[in-house]
C-alpha positions in Angstrom: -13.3 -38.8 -7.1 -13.2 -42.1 -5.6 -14.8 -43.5 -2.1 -12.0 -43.0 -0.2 -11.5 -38.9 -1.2 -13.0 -36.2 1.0 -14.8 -33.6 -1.3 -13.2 -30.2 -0.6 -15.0 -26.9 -1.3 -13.0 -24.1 -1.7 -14.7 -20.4 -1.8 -13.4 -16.6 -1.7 -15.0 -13.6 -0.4 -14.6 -12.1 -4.2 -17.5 -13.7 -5.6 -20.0 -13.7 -2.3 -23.3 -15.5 -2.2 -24.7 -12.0 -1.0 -23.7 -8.3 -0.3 -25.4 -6.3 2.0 -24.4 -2.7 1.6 -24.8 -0.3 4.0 -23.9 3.5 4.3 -20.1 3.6 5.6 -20.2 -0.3 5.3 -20.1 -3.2 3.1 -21.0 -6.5 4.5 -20.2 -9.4 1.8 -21.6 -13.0 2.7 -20.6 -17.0 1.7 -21.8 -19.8 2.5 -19.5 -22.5 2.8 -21.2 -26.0 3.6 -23.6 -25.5 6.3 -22.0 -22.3 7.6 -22.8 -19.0 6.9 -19.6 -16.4 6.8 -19.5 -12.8 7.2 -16.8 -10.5 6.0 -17.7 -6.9 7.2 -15.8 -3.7 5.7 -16.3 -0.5 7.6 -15.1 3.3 6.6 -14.1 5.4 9.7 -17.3 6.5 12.1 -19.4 3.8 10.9 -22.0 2.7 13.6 -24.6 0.1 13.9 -26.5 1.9 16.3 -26.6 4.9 13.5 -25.9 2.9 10.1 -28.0 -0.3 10.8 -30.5 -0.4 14.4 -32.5 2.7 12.9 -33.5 0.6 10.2 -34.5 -2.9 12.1 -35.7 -1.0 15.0 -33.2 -1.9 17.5 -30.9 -0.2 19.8 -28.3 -3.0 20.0 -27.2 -6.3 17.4 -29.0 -9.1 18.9 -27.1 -11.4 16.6 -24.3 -13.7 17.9 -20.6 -12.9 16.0 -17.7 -15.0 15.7 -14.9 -12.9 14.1 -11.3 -11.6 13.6 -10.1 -8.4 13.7 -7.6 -7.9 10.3 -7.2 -4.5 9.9 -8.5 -1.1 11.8 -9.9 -1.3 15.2 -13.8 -2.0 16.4 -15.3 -1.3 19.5 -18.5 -3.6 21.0 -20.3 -1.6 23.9 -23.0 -3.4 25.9 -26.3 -2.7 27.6 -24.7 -3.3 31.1 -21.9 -0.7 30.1 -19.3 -2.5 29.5 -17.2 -1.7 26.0 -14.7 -4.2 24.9 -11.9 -2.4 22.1 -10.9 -4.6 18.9 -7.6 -4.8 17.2 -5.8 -6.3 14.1 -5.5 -10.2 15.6 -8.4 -10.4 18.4 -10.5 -13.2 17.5 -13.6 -12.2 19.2 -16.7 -14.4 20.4 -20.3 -12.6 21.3 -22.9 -14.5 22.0 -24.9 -11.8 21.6 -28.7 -12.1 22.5 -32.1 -10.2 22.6 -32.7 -9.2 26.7 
């Protein structure tokens, strides 16, 4: 590659850097230059307040989520009440953080 090329780095989600399995989920993980990219799979009734706070000791994700919907629906419910419903195409921002 000469001076004047840009390096491009191409990755897929079939060979993550990590997998994080869960029960009723699947969370596979690249990192792609300096960012850090989720891919989540989730069977029907999956929950993280039952499949994943348990287990850090949290009643709510604290973490902040960029994301796109592709397939099945989500739902995000919030400490103040509110609860936002996810479809195939929503590209969703949370800037989710600890109270």
């Amino acid at each position: 590659m000469d001076s004047t090329q840009t390096e491009v780095i191409l990755r897929r989600f079939e060979i993550p850097d990590e997998v994080r399995e869960m029960v009723r989920g699947r969370f596979e993980i690249v990192r792609l230059g300096g960012l850090t990219i989720g891919r989540a799979t989730y069977q029907t009734g999956w929950r993280w307040s039952k499949q994943v706070g348990p287990a850090v000791g949290a009643s709510r994700c604290t973490v902040e989520h960029v994301g796109l919907v592709l397939s099945g629906a989500a739902t995000a419910a919030f400490e103040d009440g509110r609860v936002i419903e996810l479809r195939p195409g929503d590209l969703f921002y949370n800037p989710t953080r600890s109270a």
